[in-house]
C-alpha positions as CSV (number, residue, x, y, z in Angstrom):
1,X,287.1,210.1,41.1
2,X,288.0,210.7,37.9
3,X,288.4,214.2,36.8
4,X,288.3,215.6,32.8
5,X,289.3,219.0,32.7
6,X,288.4,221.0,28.9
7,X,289.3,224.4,27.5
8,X,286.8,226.6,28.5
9,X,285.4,229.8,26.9
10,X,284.4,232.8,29.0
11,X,281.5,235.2,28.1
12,X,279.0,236.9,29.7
13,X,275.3,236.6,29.8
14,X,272.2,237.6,31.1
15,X,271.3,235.3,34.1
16,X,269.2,237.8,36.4
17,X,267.0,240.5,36.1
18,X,264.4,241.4,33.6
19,X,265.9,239.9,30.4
20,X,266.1,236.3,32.1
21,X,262.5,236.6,33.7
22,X,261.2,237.6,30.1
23,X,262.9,235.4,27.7
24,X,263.5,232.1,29.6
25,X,260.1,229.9,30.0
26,X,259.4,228.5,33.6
27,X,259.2,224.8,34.2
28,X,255.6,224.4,35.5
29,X,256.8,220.6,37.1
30,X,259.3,222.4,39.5
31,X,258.7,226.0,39.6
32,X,261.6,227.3,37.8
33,X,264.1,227.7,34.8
34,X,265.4,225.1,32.6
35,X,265.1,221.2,33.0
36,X,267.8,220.0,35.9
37,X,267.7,216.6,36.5
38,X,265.3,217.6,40.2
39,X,262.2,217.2,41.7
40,X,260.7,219.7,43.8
41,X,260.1,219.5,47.4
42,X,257.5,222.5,47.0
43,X,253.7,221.2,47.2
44,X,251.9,222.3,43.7
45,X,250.1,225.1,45.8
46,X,253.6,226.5,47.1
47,X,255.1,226.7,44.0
48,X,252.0,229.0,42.7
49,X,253.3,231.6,45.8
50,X,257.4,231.0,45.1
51,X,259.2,233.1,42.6
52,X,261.2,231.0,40.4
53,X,264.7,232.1,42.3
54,X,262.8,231.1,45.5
55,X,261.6,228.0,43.9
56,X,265.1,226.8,42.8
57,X,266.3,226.3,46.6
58,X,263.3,223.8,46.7
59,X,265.3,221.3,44.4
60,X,266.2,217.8,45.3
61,X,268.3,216.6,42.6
62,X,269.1,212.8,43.0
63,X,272.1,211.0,41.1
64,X,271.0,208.9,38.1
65,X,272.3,205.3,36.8
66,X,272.3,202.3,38.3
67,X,275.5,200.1,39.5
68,X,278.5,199.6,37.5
69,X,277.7,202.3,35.0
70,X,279.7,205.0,34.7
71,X,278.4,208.7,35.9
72,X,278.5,211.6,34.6
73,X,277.5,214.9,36.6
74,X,277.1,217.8,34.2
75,X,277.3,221.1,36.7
76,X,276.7,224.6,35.1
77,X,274.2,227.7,34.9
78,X,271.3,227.8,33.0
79,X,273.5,226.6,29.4
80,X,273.0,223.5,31.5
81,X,269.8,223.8,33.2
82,X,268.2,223.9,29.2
83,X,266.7,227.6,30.1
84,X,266.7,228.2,26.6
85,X,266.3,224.3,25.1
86,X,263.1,223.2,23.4
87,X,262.7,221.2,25.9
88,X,264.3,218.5,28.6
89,X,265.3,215.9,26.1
90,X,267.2,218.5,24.1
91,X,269.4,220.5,26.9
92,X,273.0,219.5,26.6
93,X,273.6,217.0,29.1
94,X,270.4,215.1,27.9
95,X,271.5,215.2,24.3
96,X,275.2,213.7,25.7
97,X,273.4,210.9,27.5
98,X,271.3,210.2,23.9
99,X,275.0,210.2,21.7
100,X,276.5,207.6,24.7
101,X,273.2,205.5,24.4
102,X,274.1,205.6,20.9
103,X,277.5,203.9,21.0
104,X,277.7,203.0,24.3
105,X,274.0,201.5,25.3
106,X,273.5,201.2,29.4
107,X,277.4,201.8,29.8
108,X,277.0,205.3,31.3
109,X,274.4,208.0,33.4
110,X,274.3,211.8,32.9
111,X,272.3,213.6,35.5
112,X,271.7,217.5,34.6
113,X,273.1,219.3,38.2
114,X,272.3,222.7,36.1
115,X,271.3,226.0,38.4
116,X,269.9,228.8,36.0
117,X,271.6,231.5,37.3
118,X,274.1,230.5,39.4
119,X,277.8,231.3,38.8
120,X,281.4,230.2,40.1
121,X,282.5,233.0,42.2
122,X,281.3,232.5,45.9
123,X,280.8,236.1,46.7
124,X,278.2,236.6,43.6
125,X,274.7,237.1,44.1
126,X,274.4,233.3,43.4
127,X,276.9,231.3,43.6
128,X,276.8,227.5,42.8
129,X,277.5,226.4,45.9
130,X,274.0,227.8,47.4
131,X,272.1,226.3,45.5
132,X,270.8,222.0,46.0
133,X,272.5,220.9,43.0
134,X,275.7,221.7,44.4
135,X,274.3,219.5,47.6
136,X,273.0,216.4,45.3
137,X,277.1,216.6,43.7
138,X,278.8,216.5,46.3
139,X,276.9,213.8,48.1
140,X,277.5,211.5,46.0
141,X,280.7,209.8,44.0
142,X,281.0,210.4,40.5
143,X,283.0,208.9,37.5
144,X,283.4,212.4,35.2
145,X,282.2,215.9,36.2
146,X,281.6,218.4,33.3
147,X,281.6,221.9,34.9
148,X,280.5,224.9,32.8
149,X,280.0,227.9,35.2
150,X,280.8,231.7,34.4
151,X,281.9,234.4,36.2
């Protein structure tokens, strides 16, 4: 595995509590923020009962791409997730795979492992490694891994 390490900037956000549950809009498909690259293992009728935290530990996020192309995980909080995009095709990882397509058509595969909310430290009130993105990344092999995670 290769591994591309970047600068990274530090600052602090709103990912829980009232400001989050008011300004970020709920994915109706799985039941929570933003526009991972996951399914829901919820049944339509469960996810009306789940709150969108509990509805996030229902994820199954399967790797993208097919063989010999060269993957890309993108792992983050909700920056990643596209809690605030206009939509899935405009989150970040979704926009890289569009530039690669651009110059590079079929030659790579971003899949969106974004957890609204989560963060790096293991002893936070929701750390990364909780959540089933974290399960889908490490379950499979990757070419590149873009992590973007806060405090």
């Amino acid at each position: 595995m290769k591994l591309l390490f970047t600068s990274v900037l530090a600052v602090q956000v709103h990912s829980h509590g009232e400001f989050f549950k008011e300004n970020y809009q709920i994915n109706n498909l799985i039941g929570t923020y933003g526009y991972p690259d996951c399914t829901t293992t919820a049944s339509k009728t469960e996810l009306k009962w789940l709150s969108a935290e509990e509805a996030s530990m229902k994820l199954t996020c399967p790797k993208k791409g097919g063989d010999g192309m060269i993957s890309i995980a993108t792992v983050g909080d909700s920056i990643t997730a596209g809690a605030c995009s206009s939509g899935g095709e405009n989150t970040y990882p979704a926009r890289l795979q569009q530039n690669l397509d651009l110059k590079y058509p079929g030659a790579y595969s971003v899949t969106n492992l974004g957890a609204c909310g989560s963060t790096m430290q293991k002893a936070a009130d929701s750390p990364y490694w909780e959540r089933p993105q974290y399960d889908s990344l490490v379950a499979s092999e990757w070419d590149i891994v873009i992590i973007m995670l806060g405090e």
